[in-house]
Residue frames as a rotation matrix with the C-alpha (Angstrom) as fourth column:
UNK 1
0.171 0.929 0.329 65.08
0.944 -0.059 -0.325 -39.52
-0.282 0.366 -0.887 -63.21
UNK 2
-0.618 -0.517 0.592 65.37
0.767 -0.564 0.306 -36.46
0.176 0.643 0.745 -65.31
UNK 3
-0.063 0.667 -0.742 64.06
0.534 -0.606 -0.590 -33.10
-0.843 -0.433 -0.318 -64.30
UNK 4
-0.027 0.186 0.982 62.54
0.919 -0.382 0.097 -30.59
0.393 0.905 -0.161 -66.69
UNK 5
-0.224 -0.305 -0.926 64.31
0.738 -0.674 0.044 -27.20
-0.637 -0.673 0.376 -66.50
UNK 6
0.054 0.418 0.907 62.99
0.718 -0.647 0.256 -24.16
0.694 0.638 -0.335 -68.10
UNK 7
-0.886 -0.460 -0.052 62.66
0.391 -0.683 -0.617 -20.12
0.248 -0.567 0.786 -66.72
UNK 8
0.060 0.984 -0.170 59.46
0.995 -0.046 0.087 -19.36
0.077 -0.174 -0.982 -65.30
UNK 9
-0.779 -0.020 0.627 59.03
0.401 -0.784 0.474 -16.01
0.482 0.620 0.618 -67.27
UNK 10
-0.775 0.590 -0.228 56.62
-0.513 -0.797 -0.317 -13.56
-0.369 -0.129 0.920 -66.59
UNK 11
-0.172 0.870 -0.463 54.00
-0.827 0.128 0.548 -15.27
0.536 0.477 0.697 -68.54
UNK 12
-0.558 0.111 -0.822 54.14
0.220 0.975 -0.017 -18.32
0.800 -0.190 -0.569 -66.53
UNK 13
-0.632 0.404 -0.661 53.30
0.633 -0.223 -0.741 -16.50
-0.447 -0.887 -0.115 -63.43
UNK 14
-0.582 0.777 -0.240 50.57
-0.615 -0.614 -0.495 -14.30
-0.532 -0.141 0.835 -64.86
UNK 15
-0.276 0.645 -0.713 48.87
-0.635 0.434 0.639 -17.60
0.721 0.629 0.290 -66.68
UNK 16
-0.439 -0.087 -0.894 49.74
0.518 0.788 -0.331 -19.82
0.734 -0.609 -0.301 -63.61
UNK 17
-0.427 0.309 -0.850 49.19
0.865 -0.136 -0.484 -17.38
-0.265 -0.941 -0.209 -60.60
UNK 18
-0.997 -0.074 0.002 47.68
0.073 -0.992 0.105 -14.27
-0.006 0.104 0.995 -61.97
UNK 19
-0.585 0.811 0.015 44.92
-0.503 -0.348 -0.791 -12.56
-0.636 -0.471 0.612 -61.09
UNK 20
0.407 0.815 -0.413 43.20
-0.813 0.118 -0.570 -14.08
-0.416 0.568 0.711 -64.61
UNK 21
-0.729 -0.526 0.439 45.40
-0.500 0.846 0.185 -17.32
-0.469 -0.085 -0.879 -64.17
UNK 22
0.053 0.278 -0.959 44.45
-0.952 0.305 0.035 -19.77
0.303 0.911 0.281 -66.99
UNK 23
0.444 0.103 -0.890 45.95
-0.046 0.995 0.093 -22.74
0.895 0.000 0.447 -65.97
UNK 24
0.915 0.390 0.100 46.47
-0.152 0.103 0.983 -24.72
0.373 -0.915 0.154 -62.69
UNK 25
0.711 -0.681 -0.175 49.73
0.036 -0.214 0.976 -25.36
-0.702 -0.700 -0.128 -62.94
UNK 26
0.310 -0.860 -0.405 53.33
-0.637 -0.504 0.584 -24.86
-0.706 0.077 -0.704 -64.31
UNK 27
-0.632 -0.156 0.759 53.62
0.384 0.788 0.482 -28.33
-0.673 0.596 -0.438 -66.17
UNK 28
0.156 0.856 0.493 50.40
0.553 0.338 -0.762 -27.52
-0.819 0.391 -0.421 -67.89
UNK 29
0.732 -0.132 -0.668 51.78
-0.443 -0.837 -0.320 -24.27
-0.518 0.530 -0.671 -69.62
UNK 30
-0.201 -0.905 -0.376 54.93
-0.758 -0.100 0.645 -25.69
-0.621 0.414 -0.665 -70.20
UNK 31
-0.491 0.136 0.860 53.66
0.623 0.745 0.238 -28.95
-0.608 0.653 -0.451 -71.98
UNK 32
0.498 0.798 0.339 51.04
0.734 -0.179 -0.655 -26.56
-0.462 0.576 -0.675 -73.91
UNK 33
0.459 -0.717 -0.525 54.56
-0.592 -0.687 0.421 -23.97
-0.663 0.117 -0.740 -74.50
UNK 34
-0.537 -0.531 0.655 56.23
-0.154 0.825 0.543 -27.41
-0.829 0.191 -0.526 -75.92
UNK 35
-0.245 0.522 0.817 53.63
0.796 0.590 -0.138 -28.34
-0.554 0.617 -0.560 -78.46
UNK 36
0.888 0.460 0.023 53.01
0.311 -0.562 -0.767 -24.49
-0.340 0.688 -0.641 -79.78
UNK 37
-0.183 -0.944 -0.276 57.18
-0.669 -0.086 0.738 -24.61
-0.720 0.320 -0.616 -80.11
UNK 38
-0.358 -0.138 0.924 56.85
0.464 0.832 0.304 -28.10
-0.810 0.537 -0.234 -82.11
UNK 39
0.225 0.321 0.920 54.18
0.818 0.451 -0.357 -27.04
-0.530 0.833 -0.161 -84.14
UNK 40
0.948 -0.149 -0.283 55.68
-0.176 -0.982 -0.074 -23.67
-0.266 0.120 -0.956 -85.36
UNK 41
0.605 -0.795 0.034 58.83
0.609 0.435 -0.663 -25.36
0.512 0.422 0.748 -85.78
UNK 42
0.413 -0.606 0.680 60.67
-0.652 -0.718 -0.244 -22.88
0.636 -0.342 -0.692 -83.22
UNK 43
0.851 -0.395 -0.346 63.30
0.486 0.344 0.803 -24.11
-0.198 -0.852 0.485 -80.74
UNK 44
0.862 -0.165 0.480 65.46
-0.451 -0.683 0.574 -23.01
0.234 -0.711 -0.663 -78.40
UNK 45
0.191 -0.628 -0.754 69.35
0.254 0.774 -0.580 -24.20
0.948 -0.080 0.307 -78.35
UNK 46
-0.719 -0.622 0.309 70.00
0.158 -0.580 -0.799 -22.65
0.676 -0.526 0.516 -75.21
UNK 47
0.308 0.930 0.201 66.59
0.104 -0.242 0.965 -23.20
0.946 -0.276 -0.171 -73.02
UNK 48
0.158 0.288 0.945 65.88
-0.898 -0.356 0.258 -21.45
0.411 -0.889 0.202 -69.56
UNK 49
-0.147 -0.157 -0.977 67.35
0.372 0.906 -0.201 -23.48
0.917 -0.393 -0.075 -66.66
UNK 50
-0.721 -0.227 0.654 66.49
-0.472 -0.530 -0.704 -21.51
0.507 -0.817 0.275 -63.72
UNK 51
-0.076 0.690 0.720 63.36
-0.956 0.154 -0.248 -23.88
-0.282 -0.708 0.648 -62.65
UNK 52
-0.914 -0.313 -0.259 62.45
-0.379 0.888 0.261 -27.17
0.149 0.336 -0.930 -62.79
UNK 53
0.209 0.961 0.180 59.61
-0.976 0.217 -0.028 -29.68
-0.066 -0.169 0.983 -63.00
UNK 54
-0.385 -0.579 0.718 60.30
-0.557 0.767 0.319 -32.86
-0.736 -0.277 -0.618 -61.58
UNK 55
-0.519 0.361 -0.775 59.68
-0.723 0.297 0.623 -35.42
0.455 0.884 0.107 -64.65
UNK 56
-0.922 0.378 -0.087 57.67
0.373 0.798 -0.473 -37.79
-0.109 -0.468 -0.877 -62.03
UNK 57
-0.333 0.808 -0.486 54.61
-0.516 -0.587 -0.624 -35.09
-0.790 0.043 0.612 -62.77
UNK 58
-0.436 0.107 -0.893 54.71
-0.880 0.157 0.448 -36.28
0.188 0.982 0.026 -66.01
UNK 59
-0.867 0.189 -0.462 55.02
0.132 0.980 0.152 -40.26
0.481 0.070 -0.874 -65.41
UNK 60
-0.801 0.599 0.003 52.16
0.063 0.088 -0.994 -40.08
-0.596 -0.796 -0.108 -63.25
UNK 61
0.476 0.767 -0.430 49.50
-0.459 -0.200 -0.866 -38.74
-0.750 0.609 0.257 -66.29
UNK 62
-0.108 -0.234 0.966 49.49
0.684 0.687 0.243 -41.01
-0.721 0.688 0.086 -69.41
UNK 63
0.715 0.681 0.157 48.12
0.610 -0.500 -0.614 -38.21
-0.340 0.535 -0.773 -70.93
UNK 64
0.545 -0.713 -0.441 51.42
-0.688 -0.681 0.251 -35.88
-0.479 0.167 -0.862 -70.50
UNK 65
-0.284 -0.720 0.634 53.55
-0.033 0.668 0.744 -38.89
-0.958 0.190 -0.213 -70.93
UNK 66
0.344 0.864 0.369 51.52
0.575 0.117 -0.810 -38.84
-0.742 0.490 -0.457 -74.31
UNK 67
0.997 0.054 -0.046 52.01
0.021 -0.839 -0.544 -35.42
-0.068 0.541 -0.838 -75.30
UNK 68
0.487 -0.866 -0.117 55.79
-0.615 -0.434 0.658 -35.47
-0.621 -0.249 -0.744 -74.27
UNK 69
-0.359 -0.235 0.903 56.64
0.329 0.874 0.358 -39.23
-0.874 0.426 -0.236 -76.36
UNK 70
0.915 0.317 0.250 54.55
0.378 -0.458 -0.805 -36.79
-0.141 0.831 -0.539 -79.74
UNK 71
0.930 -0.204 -0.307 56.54
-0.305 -0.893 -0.332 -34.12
-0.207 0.402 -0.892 -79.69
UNK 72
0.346 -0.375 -0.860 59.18
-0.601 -0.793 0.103 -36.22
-0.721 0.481 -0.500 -79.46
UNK 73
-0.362 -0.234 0.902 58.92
0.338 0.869 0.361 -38.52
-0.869 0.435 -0.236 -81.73
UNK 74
0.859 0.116 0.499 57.76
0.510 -0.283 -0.812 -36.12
0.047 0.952 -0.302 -84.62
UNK 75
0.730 -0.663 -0.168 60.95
-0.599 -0.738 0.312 -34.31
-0.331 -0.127 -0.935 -83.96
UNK 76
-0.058 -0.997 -0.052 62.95
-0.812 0.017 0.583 -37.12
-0.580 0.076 -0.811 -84.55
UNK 77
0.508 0.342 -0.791 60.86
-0.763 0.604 -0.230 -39.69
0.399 0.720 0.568 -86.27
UNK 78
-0.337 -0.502 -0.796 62.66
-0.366 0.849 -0.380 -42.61
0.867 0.163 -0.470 -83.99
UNK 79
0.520 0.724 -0.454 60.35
0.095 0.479 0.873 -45.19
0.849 -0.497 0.181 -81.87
UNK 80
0.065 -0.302 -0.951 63.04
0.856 0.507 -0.103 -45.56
0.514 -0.807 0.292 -79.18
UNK 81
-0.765 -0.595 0.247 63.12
0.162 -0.550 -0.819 -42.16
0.623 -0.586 0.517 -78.46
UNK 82
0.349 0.928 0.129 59.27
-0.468 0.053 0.882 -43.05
0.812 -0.368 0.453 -76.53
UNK 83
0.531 -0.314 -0.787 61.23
0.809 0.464 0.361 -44.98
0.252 -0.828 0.500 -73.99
UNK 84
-0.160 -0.945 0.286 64.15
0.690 -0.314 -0.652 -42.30
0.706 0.093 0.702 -73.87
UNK 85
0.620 0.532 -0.576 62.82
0.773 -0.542 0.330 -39.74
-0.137 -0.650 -0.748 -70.88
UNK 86
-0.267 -0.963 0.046 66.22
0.594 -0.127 0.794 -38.19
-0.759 0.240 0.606 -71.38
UNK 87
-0.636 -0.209 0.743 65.55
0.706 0.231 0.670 -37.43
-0.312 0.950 0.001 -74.79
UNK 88
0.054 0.951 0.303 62.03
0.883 -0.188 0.430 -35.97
0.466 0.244 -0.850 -74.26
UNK 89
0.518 0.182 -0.836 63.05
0.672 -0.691 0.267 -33.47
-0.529 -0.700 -0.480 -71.86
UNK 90
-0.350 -0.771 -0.532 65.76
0.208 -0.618 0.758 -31.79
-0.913 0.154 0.377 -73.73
UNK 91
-0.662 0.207 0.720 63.09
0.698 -0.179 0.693 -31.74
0.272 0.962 -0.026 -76.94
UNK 92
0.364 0.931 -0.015 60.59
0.829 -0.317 0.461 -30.48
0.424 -0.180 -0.887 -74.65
UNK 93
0.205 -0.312 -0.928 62.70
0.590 -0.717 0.371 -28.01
-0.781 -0.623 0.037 -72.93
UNK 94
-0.834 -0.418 0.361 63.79
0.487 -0.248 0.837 -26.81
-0.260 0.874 0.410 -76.47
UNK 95
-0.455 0.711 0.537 60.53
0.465 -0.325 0.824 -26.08
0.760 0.624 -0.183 -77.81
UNK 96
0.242 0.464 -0.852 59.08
0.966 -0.197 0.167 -25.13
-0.091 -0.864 -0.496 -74.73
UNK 97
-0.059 -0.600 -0.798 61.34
0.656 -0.626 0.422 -22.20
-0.753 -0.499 0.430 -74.62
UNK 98
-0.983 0.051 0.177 60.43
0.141 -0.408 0.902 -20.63
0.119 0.911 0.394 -78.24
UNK 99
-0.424 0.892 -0.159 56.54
0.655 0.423 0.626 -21.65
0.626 0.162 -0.763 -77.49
UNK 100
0.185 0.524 -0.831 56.23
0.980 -0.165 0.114 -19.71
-0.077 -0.835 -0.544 -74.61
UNK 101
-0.649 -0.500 -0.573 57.44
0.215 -0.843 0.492 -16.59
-0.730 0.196 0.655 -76.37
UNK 102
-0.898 0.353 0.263 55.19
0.214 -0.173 0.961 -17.14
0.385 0.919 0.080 -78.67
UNK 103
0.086 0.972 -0.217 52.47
0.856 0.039 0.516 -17.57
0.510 -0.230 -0.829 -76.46
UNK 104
-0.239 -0.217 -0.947 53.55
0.678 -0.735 -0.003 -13.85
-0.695 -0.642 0.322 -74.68
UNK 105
-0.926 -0.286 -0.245 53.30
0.036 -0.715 0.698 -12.59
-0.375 0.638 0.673 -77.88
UNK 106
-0.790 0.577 -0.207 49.85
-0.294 -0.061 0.954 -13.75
0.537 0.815 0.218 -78.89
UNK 107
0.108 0.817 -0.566 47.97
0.837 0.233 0.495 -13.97
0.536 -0.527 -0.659 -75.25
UNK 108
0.182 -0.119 -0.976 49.44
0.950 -0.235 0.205 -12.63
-0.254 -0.965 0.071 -72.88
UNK 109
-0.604 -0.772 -0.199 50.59
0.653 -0.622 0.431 -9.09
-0.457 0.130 0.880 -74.85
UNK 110
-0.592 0.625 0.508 47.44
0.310 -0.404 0.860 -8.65
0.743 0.667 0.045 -76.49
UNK 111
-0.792 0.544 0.278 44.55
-0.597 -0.596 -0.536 -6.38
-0.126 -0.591 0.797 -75.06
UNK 112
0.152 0.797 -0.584 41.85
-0.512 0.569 0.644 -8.08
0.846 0.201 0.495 -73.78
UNK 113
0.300 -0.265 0.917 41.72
-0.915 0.193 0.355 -11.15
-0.271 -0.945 -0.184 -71.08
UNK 114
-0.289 -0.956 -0.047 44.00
-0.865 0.240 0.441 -13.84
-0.410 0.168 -0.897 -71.20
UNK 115
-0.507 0.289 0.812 41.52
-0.058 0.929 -0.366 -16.62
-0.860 -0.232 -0.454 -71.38
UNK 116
0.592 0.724 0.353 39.88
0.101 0.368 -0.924 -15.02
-0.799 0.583 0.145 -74.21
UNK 117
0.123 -0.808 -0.576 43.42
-0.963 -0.238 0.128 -14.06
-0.240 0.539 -0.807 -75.93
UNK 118
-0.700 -0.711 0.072 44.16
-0.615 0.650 0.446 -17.96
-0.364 0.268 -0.892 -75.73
UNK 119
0.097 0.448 0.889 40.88
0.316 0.833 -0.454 -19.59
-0.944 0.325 -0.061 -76.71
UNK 120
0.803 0.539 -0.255 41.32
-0.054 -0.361 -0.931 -17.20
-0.594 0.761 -0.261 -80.02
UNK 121
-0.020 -0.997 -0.076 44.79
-0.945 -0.006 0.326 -18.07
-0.326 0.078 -0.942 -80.47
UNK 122
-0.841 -0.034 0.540 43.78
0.019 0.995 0.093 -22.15
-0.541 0.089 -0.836 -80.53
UNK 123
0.554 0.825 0.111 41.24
0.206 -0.007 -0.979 -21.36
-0.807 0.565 -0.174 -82.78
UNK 124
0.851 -0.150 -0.504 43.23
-0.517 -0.407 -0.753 -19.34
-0.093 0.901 -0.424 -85.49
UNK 125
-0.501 -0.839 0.211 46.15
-0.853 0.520 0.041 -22.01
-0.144 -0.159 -0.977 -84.61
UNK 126
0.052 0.361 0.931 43.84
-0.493 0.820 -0.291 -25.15
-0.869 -0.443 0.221 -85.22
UNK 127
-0.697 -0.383 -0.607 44.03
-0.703 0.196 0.684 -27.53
-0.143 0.903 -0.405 -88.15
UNK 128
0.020 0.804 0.594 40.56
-0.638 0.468 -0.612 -29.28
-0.770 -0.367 0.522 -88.80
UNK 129
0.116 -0.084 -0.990 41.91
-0.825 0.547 -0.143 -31.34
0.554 0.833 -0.006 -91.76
UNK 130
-0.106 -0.430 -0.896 43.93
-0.259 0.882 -0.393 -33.34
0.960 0.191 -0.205 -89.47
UNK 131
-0.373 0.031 0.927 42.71
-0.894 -0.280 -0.350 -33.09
0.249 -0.959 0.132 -85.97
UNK 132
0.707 0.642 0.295 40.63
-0.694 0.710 0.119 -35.96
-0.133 -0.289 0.948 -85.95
UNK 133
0.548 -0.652 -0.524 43.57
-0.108 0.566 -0.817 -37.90
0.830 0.504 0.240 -87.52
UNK 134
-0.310 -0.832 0.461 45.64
-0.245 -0.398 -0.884 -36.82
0.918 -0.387 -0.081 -84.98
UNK 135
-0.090 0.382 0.920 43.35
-0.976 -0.217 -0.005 -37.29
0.197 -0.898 0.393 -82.12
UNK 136
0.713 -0.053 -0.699 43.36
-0.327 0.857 -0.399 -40.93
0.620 0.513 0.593 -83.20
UNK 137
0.154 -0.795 -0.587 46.89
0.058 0.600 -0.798 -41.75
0.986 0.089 0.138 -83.00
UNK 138
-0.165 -0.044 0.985 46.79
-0.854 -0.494 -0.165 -39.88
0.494 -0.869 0.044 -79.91
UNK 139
0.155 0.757 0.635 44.64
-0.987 0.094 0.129 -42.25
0.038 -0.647 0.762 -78.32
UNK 140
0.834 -0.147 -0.532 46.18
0.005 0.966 -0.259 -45.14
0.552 0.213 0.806 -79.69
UNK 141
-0.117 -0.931 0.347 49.44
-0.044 -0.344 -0.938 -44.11
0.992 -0.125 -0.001 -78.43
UNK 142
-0.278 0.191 0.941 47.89
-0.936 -0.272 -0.222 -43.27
0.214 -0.943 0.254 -74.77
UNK 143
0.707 0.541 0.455 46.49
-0.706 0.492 0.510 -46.61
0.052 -0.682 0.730 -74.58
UNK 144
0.487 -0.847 -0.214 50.06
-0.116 0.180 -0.977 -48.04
0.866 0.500 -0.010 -75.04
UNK 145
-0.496 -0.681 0.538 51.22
-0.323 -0.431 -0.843 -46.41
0.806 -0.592 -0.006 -72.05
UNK 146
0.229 0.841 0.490 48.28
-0.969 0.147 0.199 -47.49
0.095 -0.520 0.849 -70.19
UNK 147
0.848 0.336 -0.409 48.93
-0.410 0.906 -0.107 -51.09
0.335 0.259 0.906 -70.97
């Protein structure tokens, strides 16, 4: 079973355990680090390996399993790489690692408090053409896994 390895940066620990901690845990940042790498089109050859996150976190939520089987499968545009766990980690560890720079740069660096640094970030980051579109496939996709 494949582990997801990444470098738990300063921002992880002041979104994860800081005093104005955002989210609950370490997966959450890094899956929500992963998806603002994808959609930005940034990655990382060369991602942070000092930590890890066992990939059983994942299998457990359909929901991550979800998000991780998106990113990559718009990255590479091939169905099998939804089975591939392999596969997903080393896209997700990629983007991850660009994403979370980005997100230092546009929460966590800015004055103000983090929670309201990132709901105005996913606002001025949102795309309401295709969200609903998107929330769709989502859901089609999730019940997949489910089934």
């Amino acid at each position: 079973m494949p582990r997801i390895r990444y470098d738990k940066t300063e921002t992880y620990e002041i979104l994860v355990d800081g005093e104005n901690a955002i989210f609950d845990t370490y997966k959450d940042l890094f899956l929500l680090a992963a998806s603002v790498g994808s959609n930005r089109g940034k990655w990382e050859d060369n991602p942070g390996t000092s930590d890890e996150i066992p990939w059983r976190i994942l299998r457990n939520n359909p929901q991550d399993l979800v998000i991780a089987g998106s990113i990559a499968y718009a990255h590479t545009e091939e169905y099998e790489v939804l089975i591939d766990e392999e596969k997903q980690v080393e896209i997700l560890q990629k983007y991850a690692s660009k994403g979370i720079e980005i997100i230092r740069s546009q929460v966590v660096e800015q004055p103000g408090d983090p929670l309201n640094n990132m709901i105005d970030f996913l606002r001025r980051n949102r795309d309401t053409e295709t969200e609903a579109e998107r929330i769709s496939v989502l859901e089609e996709i999730e019940q997949e896994f489910q089934n």
